[in-house]
N, C-alpha and C positions, 0 to 999 in steps of 0.2 A: 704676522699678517695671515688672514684666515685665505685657502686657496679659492681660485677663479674657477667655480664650472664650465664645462664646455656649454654651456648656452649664457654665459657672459657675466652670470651672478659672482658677485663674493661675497665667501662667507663660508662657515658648516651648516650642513643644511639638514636639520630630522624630517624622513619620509616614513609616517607608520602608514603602513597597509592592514587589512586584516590577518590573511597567510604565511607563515614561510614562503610557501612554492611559488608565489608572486613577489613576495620581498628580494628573491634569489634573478628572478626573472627583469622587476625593475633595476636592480643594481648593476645590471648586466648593460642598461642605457643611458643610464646617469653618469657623472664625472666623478671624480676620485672627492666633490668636496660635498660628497651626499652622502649622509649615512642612511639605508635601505633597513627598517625593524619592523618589526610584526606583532600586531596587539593580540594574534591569534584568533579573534574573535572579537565577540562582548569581554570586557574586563569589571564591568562591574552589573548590576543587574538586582532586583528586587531577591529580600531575605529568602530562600529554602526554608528557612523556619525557622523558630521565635529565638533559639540562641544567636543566632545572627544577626537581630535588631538589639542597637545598640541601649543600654539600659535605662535611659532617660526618656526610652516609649515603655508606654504602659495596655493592658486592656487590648482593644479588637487590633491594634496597630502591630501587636507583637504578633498577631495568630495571621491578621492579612498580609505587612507587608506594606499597608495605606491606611495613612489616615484621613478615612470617610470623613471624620469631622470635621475638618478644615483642609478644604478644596480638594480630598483628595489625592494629599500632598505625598509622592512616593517616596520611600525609605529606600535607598540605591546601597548596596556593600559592594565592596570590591572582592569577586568572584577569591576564595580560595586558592585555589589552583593558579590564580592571576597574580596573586601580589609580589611571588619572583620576578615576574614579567614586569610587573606595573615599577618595580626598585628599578630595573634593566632599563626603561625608556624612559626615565626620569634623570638617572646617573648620564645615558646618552643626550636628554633635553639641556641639561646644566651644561653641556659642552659645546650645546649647539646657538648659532646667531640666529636662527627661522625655524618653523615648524610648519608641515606642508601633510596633513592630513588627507590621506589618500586612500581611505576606506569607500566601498563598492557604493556605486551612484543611486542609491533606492533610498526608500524610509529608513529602511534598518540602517545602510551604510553611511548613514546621514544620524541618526543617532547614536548608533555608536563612535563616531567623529566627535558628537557632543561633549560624549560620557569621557573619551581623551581629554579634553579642552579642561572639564570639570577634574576630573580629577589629578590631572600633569600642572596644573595651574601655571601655565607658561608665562614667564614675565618676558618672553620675544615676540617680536611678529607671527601671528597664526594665519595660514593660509590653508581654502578649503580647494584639494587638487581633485580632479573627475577627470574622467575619462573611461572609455564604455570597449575598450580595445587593449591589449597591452602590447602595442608594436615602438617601435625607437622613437619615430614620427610623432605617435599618440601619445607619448610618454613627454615628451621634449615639449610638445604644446601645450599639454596639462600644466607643466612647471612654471611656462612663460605664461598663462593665461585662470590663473587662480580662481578664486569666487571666496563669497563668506560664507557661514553658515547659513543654513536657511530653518530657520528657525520655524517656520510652518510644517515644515517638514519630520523636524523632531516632537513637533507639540502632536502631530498627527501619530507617529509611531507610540510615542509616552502614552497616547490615550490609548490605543490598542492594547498597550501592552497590560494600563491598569484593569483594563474592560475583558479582558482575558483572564487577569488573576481572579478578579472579583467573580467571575463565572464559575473559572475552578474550584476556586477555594471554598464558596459558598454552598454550591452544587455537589462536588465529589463527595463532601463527610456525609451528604445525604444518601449516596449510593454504598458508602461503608456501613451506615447503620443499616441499611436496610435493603442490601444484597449481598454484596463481598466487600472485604478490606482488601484497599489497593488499586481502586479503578478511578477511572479518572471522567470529568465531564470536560467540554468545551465549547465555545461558542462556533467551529465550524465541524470541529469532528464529533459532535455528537448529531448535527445534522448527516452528515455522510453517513453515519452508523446506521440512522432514523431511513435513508434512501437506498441501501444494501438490505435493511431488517423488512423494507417497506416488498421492494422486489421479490425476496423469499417466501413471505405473506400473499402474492400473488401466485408464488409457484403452489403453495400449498392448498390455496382456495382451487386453483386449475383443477379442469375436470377434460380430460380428452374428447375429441369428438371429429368422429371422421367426413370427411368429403370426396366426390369422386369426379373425375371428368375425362374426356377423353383426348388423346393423341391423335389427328390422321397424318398421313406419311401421304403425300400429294405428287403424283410427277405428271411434270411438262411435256412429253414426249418426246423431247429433245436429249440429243447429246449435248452433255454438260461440261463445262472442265471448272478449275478454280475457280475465275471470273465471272462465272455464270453457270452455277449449278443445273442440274434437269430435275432434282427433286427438293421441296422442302417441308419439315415438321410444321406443323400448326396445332392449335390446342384448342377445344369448342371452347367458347368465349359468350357464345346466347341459343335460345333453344324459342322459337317464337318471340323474340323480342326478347327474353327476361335471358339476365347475365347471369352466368353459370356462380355460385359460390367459388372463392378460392378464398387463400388461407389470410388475405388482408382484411377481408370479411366479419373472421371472428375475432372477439375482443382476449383480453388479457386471461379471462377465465377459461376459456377456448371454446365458449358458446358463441353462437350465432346474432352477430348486433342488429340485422336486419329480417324482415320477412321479404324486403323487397326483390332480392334475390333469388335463383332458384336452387337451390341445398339437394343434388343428387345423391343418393345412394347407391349402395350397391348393386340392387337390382335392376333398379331403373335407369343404372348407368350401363349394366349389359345389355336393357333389352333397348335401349337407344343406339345402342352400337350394332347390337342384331339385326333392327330399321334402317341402321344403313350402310349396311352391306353393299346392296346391290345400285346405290344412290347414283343421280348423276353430278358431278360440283363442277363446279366455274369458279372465277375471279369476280367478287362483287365490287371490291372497290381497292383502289391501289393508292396509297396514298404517299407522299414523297415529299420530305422537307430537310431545309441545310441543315447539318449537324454544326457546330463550332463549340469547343470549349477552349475556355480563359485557362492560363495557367494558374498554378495554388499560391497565395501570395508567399512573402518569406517566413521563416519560425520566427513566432514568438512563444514564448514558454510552452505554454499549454500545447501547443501543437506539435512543436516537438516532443513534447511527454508521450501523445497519441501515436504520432508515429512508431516511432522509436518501440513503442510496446509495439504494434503490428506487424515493422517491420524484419527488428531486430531482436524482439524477443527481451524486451529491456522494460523491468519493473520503473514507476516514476522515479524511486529515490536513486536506482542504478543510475538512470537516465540523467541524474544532476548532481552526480559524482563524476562522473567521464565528462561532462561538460564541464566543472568547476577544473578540472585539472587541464582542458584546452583552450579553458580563457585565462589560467594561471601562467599557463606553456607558451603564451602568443599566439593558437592555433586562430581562435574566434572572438567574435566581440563578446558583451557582457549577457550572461543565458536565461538572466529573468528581468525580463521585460512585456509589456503588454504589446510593443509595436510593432506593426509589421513594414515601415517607412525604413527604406534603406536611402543613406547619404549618397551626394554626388558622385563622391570618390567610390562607392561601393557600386554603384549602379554603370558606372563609366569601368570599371573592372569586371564585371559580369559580363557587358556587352562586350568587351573584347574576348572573353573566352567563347562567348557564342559565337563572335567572327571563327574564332581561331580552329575552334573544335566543331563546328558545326555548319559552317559556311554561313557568307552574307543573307542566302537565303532564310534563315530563320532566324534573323534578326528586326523586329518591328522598326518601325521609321523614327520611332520616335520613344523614348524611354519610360517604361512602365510605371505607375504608382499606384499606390496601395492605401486605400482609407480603411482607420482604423473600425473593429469591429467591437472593442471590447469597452463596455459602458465604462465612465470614470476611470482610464484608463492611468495606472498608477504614475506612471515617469515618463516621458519625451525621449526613452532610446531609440538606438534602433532597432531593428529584429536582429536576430542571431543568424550570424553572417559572417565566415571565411574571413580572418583579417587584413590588414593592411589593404594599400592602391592598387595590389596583384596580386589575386588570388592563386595559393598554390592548388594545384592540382591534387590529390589524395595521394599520387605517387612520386609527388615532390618531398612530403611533409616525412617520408621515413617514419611516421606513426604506425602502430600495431596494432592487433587484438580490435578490443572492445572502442580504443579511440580512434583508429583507424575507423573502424564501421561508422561513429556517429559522425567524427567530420567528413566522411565522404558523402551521409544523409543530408547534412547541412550544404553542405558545397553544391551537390546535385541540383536541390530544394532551391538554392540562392540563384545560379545559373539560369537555372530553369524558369524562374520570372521575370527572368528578361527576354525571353524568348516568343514566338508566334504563336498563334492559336494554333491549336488542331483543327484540322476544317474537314467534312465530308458529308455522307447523304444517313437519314435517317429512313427508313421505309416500313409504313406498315400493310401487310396485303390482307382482306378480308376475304374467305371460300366460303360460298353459298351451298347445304345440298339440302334436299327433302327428301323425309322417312316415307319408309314404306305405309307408314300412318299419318302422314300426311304432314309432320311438324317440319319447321324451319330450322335450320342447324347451323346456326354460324362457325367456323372457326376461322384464329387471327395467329398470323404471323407477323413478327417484327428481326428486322437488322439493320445493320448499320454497318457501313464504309467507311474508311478515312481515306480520303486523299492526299493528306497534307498532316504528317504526324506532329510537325512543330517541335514545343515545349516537349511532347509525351518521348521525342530521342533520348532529354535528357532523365525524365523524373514523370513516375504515376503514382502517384497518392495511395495508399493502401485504403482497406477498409476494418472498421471492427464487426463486420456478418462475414463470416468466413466460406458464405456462398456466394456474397455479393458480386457481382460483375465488374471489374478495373474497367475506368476511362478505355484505355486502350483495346479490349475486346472487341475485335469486329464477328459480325454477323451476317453472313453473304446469301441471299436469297434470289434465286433465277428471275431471268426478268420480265415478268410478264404485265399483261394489260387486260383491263378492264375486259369482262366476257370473255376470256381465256378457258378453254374447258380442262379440267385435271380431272386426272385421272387418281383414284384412293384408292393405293396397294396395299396400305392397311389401316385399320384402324383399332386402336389396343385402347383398354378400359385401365384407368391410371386409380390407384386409391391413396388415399394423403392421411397424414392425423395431424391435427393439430399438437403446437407444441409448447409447452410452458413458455414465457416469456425470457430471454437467457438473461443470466446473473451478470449483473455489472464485471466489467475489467477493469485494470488499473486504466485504461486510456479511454474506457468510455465513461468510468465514475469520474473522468477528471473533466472530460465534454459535458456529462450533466451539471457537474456543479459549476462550472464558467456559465453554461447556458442562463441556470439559476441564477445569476451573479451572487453565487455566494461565495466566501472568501476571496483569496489573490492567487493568481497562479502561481505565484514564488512561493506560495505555502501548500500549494497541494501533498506536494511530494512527502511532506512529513507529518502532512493527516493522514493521509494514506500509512504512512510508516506508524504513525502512534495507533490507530485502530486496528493495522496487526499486531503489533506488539502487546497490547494491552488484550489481546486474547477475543475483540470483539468479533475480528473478523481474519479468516483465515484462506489459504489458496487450496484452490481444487483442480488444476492445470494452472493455466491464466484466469479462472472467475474468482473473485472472491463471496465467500459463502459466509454469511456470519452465522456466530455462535448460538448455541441455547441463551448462555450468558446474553447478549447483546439484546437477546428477545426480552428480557428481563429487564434490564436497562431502559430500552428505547420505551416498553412498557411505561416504566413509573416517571419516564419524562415526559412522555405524552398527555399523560392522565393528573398529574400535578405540576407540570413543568410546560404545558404547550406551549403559551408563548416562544420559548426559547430554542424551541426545535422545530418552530413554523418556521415552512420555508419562504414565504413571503417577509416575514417578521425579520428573519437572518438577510435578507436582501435589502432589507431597508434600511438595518444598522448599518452594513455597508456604504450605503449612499450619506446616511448622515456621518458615518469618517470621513468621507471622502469630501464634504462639506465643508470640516470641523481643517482637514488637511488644505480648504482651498481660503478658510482663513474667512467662509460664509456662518461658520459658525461656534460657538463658543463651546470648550471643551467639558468645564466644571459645571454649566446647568446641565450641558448632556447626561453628564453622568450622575447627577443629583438625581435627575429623573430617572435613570435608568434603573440606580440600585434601593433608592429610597421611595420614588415614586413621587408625583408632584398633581396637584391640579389641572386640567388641561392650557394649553397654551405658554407654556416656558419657555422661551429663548432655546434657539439651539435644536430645536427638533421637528421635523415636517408634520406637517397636517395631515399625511395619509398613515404616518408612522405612529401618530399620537391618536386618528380614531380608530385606525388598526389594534393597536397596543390595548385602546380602552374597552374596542369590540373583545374583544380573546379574554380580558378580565370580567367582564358582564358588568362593569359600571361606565357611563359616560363620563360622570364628571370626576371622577377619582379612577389615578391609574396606580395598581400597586405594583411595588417596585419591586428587583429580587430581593433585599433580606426580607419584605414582608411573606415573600412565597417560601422560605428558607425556613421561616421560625417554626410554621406548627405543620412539625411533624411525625403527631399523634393520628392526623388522618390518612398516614400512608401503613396499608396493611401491609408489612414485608412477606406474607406468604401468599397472599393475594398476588401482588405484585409480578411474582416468580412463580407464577401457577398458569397453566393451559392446559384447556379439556382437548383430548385425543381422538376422545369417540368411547361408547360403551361404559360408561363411567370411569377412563382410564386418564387420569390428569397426567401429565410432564411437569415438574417442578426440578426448578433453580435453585439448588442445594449449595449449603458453604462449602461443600469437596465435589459440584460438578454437578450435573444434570439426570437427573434418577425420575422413572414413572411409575404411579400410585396408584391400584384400585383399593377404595376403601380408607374407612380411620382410620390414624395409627392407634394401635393395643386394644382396636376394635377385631370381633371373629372374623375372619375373610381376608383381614387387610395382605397385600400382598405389593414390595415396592422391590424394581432392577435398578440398578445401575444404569447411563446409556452412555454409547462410546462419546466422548468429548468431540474429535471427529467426526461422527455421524452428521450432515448436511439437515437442515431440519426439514426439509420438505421430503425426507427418506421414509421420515418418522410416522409411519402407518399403523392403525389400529392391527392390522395383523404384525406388521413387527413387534410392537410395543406389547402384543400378547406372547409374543416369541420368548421374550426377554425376561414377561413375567413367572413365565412356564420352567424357567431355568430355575437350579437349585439357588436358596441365598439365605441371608439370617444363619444363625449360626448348625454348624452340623454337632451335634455333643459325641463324641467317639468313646468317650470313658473316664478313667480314673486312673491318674497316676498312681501305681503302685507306693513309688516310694514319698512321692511328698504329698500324694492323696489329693492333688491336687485337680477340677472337674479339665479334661484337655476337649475343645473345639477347634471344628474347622470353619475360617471365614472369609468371604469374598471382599477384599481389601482394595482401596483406592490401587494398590500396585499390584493387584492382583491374589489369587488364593495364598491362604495363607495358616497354618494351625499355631495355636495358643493355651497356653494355661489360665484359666481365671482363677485369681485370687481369691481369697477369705473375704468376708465383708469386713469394714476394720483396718485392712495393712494399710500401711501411710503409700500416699503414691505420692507426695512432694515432702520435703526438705533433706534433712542427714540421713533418716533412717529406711528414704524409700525403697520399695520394693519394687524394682520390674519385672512384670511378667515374662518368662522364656517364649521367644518366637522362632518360627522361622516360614520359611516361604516353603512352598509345595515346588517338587521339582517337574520340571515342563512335561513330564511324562505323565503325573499324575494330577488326576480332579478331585474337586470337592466330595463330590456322588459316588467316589471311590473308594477313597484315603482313608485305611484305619489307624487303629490307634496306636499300633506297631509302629508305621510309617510316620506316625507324629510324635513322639517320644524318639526314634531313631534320628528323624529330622531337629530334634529339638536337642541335640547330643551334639550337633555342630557348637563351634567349629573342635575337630577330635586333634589330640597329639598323637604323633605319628610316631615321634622319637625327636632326639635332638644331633646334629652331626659331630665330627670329629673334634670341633673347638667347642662345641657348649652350645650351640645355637640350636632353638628348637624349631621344628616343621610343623604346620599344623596342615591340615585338609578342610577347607573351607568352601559353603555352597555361596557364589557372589548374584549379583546381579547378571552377570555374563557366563554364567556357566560354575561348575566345578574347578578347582583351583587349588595350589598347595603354595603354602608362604613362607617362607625363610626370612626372619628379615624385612628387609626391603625388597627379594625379587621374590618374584610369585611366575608362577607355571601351571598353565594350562592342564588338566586332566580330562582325557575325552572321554567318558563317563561318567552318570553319575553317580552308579553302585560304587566307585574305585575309591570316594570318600569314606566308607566305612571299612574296606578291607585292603588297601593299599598297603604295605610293610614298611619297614623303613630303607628294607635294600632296595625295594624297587622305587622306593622314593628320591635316595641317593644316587641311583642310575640317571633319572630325569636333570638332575641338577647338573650332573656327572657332561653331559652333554650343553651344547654352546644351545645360549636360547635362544632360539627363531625367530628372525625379523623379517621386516618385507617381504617379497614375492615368497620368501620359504615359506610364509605361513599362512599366503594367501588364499581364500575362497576362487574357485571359480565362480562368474559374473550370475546375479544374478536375471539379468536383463541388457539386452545391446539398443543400443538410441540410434546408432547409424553415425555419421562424421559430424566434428561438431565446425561451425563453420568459421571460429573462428580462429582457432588451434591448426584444424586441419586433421585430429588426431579422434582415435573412436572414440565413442563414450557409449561406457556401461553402467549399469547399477551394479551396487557391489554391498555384499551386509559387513560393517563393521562395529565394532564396537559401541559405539553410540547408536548404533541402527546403520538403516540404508542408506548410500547416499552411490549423487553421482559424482565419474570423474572422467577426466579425458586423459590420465596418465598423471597431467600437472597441478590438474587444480581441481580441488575434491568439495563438494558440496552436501552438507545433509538434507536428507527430503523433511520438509515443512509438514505441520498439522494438515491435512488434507488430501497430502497427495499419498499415492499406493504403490509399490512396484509394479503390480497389474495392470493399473492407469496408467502411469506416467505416461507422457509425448515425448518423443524426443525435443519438440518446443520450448515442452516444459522444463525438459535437463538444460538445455542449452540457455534458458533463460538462470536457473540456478548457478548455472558456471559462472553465466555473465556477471548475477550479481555479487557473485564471492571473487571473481576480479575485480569489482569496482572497488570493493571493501580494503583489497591492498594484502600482504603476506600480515600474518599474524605477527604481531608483537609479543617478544617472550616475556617475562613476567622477571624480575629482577628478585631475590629471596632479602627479605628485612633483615636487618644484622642486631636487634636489640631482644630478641625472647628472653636473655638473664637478666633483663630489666624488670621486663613483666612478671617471672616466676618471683622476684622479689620481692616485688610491689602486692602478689598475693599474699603473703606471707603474715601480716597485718591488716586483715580485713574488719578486726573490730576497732579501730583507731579512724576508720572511716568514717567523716560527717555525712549527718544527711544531707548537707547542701552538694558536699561533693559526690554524692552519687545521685542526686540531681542531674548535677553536670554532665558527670557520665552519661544519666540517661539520654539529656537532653543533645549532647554529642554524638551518641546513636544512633537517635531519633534522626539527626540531620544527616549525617551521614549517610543511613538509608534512605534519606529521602534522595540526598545530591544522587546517590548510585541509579536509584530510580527515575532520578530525569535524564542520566545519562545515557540510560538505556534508550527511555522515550523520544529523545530529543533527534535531529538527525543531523546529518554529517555536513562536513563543510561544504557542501552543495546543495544546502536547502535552508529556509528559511523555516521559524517554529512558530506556533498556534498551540496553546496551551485549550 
């Protein structure tokens, strides 16, 4: 007899979740007749590539993954990595009476529920469990209160997922042929690229331009205290009726949008300030209205990604790493979700902590709700909210670190909307004076009072302008009345410049794009993640800056690709999944049209989508679809593409090893091309830099002639830096048996191109030298590395602090080094190069420090390397304390376990001409997949975020 659960069932019961860390969690609530497994994920998922489609597909099905030709039908394999897994919850299904599918309540965790069902083929009862909380309570209900599959749900995901590949696939090899191999397109982060590349293109066009106005300092004659100051600032505001310019005035270029304005200068603003001198002012008009703000409603994803960056210094993908492990832990409810509707039980918990911690007094009479904000809003949770019917307090939860900080954001955030207004006075005072020439001078003061702080005890909203004014800012101005005469103790001439528009962050790139309705918020985090990764875009504190590369990119997608990086066009696919998921519309004409292109008016697609779609192609009544944009791509110049003029005839071009600028042909007289740092910001990139650059020595330096192999030796400026070489004969093989490599070696940090003779290249070219060999037969050698000078025995190698000591080192004094214990930790440590100040969530300092890999920070425990972008120079402390954050969200490194089969493989070489072609096919085509799988592992993100190909 199978045993009784404690909620009355019998029977054995299989519970897949997605997680370990929630598998561990659930089982902790369940009865002894439930087995608790983990599908870890997706377990099965469209081919990596064509050796993974099974061999009875042929043609585009092998290279896509889908065959277009009928419906679009996906080709599903079960993931690699998964089919231990997939033998394990199969061996546990055969033993089980039920199966209760308890993967995460969204699209995805509603497909990948499917993909169990499909491929476990259960011959038991299947039951689809939900729940948006992992408490005992919510756990116990789920079990008693089941559902089935929702089938809309999964048809809605499947399309996504084919309408993604089909983007990738088709799109990416056009970016390999004709920019770099290796990059990838998508249907939302090549929009994000296109809105970061878009920003930078404004910083670049910006031209400064100054503005000036005036400060008076005004007093009452009164003695003052807190509550009623005797003096206050005001700023001229109109000068005869016309409103002074200020910097909201000028547009993105940082010119002037209006003439209706008046644009003082410099002179004209001292000698308006000269005129009133000896002025007399009054109070012209005082004006006085309630202040009250609402509280912020509860998170829902996106707004928690926003905060979280502002508040706590947490990139998106940190931010739903520490979230995924507090709604795995029971801390909170489920962390992507569009809503911000909190449950009875959640809102009846709030309101008692307001009592409790806050008094009855800032408790509203009646309980707050929240309409939602976000178009087609994906699922019916609730916001992310503190779990269970009593909320712990932050100092109940015994959490630490980085998950202490978020669930005390959330906690605060959740409290805090059940709370009262903020209430008080808003005041603005107008001072009248006239110049000594006779003009009217207005200037305006504004502040604001709270009487009544409410909500703002528990929780204030940050901002992404890091001058902006918090809610809670009060502004105290003396109290006067209309005809009040002041007295002007001074007045100071103020100059402004205008200033580039600032570069997206991760939490305002992630407000633009919800704004947009383009993608889901459960997928920001790992758009954002794949557009750095993929080199498009990079950090330069908190901003992200994209690449040369990216300008390259967003270029040839723009100009043969717009459809697909319009941002209205990306908004509108949206709407029509969300259609397609509400079951208004049909999946396979969708995407007939979309990839093949159809006549207007096909099932399945809106009317502003279909003249939009057909406006962007220039035909009404034919719309062509992506493979027809795909095929001809003879009209895309790859050096056009990856080309921008600088100024002076100096182009910037997107090279296969990096970004380098050109005056002139190439193997034309004159031509002259640098390098540019990969790092360099492109709005940096100035005609005078870019002449700086060209001004530097480059192409090859010829030093001379080897003596003894006669060989011609140069020196050259190297992707990795300077570097001297011998060039070969014309003739020597440089591929198969009897290749020849040239002798290299790198210039040591001491020495430059503009330098370095031929002594020093031939001397450098004589590494790595033997020194001797020690008392058992082992030999030393002295070798110049990447890190410096170095001596090798073996397997241990030691530092040498010089780097003359390579050529004249002995072997006694060699043997002496060895001779000695070798230096670890603090012995061989650098002092810092840099101090951040405390980090706040350790508690402990953090410095920059240069190691071996480069610079990074650390706080003693947890070491992080500085990213493409950032400088020891720059760094913030912000910016350290966000790098900590995210290399704890990331978890201690995983050692790497050593393969136990190499005398397989030396065997297996042994016999290379016995090898068929087919099987080195195989192999290649093995490779091939293998890099690719590593490459989306890279791309992909962590169990706290969902993917967008």
């Amino acid at each position: 007899m199978s045993p009784t659960s404690e909620t009355g069932h019998a029977g054995r019961r299989l519970v897949i979740v997605e997680s370990p860390a929630k598998a561990k969690t659930i089982k902790g609530y369940l009865g002894p007749g439930y087995v608790v497994e983990a599908s870890v994920g997706h377990i099965r998922d469209l081919p990596s590539g064509a050796a993974e489609v099974p061999e009875k597909y042929t043609g585009e099905v092998r290279r896509l993954g889908v065959d277009v030709e009928h419906d679009f039908q996906p080709i599903y394999v079960v993931n690699a990595d998964k089919k231990a897994q997939v033998r394990k919850l199969k061996e546990l299904l055969a033993e089980s009476d039920e199966l209760f599918l308890a993967t995460d309540e969204d699209r995805e965790g509603e497909a990948i529920a499917w993909h169990l069902q499909e491929v476990l083929k259960p011959k038991v009862p299947v039951h689809r469990m939900v729940f948006h909380e992992i408490t005992k309570e919510a756990i116990r209900a789920a079990v008693a209160n089941p559902r089935q599959l929702n089938k809309l749900m999964v048809d809605a995901q499947e399309t996504r997922r084919i309408l993604d590949r089909l983007y990738g696939y088709e799109v990416s090899p056009v970016l390999w042929k004709k920019v770099m191999r290796g990059l990838s397109a998508g249907r939302v982060q090549s929009v994000a690229t296109r809105l970061v590349v878009e920003r930078e293109r404004e910083r670049i066009a910006f031209r400064s331009a100054e503005y000036w106005d005036l400060t008076g300092t005004f007093n009452t004659g009164r003695t003052g205290d807190a509550s009623d100051p005797s003096a206050l600032n005001a700023r001229l505001s109109a000068v005869d009726g016309r409103r002074i310019a200020q910097g909201r005035d000028f547009g993105p270029d940082g010119q002037l949008k209006s003439d209706q304005v008046l644009h003082l200068d410099e002179a004209n603003a001292h000698a308006l300030a000269a005129a009133l001198q000896n002025a007399s002012f009054a109070v012209r008009s005082v004006e006085s209205k309630p202040y009250r703000r609402s509280p912020y409603a509860p998170f829902r994803t996106t707004t928690l990604q926003q905060e979280a960056s502002r508040k706590l210094g947490f990139g998106a993908k940190s931010t739903m790493q520490v979230a995924q492990k507090l709604y795995e832990n029971g801390f909170i409810t489920y962390m992507r979700t569009d809503s911000t509707t909190l449950s009875a039980t959640a809102v009846s918990a709030a309101r008692a902590q307001v009592t409790q911690l806050y008094g009855a007094s800032y408790l509203p009479d009646k309980p707050r709700t929240y309409a939602g904000k976000v178009k087609n809003a994906q699922e019916a949770h609730e916001a992310i909210r503190p779990s269970g019917d009593r909320f712990r307090t932050p100092a109940e939860t015994g959490l630490t670190g980085d998950q202490f900080r978020l669930y005390e954001l959330i906690w605060k955030r959740t409290v805090a909307s059940q709370m009262k207004d903020a209430v008080g006075n808003s005041v603005t005072v107008k001072i009248a004076g006239t110049s000594s020439d006779g003009r009217d001078a207005e200037f305006s003061a504004s502040g604001k009072t709270i009487t009544f702080h409410g909500f703002m005890k528990a929780y204030v909203e940050g901002a992404d302008d890091p001058n902006a004014e918090l809610d809670d800012r009060e502004r105290r101005l003396p109290q006067v009345a209309e005809g009040d005469a002041l007295t002007a103790e001074e007045i100071t001439v103020d100059g402004h410049a205008t200033k580039p528009p600032a570069r997206y962050t991760e939490a305002s790139l992630v407000k633009e794009l919800e704004e947009r309705e383009i993608g889901r918020p459960s997928t920001y985090a790992s758009i954002i993640g794949t557009i750095l990764d993929r080199g498009y875009v990079f950090k330069k504190g908190t901003a992200l800056v994209p690449s040369f590369l990216s300008f390259a990119v967003v270029n040839l997608l723009e100009t043969h690709f717009g459809r697909l990086v319009d941002y209205d066009f990306t908004a509108r696919m949206e709407d029509d999944l969300d259609r397609i998921a509400r079951g208004e519309a049909q999946s396979v004409p969708w995407l007939k049209r979309f990839y093949f292109g159809a006549a207007d008016g096909p099932e399945g697609v809106t009317d502003a989508a279909t003249a939009a779609a057909a406006a962007g192609n220039g035909d009404g009544d034919h719309l062509g679809g992506l493979k027809e944009l795909v095929t001809d791509l003879g009209a895309i110049d790859a050096r056009e593409i990856s080309s921008f003029p600088i100024g002076d005839g100096i182009m910037l071009r997107v090279g296969r090893y990096g970004p380098y600028v050109e005056r002139g042909e190439k193997d034309a007289e004159g031509h002259q091309r640098a390098d540019v740092p990969e790092d360099m910001a492109p709005d940096e990139l100035t005609v005078e830099y870019a002449e700086e650059l060209l001004a530097k020595p480059s192409g090859d330096f010829e030093l001379g002639v080897d003596p003894q192999s006669g060989h011609q030796i140069v020196a050259r400026d190297g992707r990795y830096g300077p570097y001297v070489t011998e060039v070969l004969p014309d003739g020597t093989p440089k591929t198969g048996k009897n290749a020849v490599k040239p002798r290299t070696a790198s210039l040591f940090k001491s020495m430059s191109l503009d330098t370095v003779t031929l002594a020093d290249a031939l001397k450098l070219m004589s590494l790595p030298r033997v020194v001797g060999t020690d008392a058992e037969g082992v030999e030393i050698t002295a070798q110049n590395g990447r890190y410096g000078p170095y001596l090798k025995k073996g397997t241990d190698s030691r530092s040498l602090t010089a780097e003359e000591q390579l050529f004249d080192i002995t072997l006694e004094e060699a043997l002496a080094i060895y001779a000695q214990p070798k230096q670890r930790g603090r012995a061989a440590a650098k002092p810092p190069l840099k101090e951040l100040g405390t980090d706040p969530v350790s508690g402990s300092p953090v410095v920059v420090k240069d190691g071996r890999f480069g610079a990074y920070v650390t706080d003693g425990e947890t070491n992080a390397t500085l990213r493409t972008g950032d400088s020891v120079e720059e760094i913030t402390p912000e910016r350290g304390y966000e790098l900590l954050a995210e290399k704890r969200a990331k978890g201690p490194a995983k050692k790497k376990t050593a393969k136990k089969a190499p005398a397989k493989k030396t065997t297996a070489k042994k016999a290379p001409a016995k090898k068929t072609t087919a099987a080195k096919k195989t192999a290649a085509k093995k490779t091939t997949t293998a890099a690719k799988k590593t490459a989306a592992k890279k791309s992909s993100a962590s169990s706290g975020t969902k993917t967008d190909e």
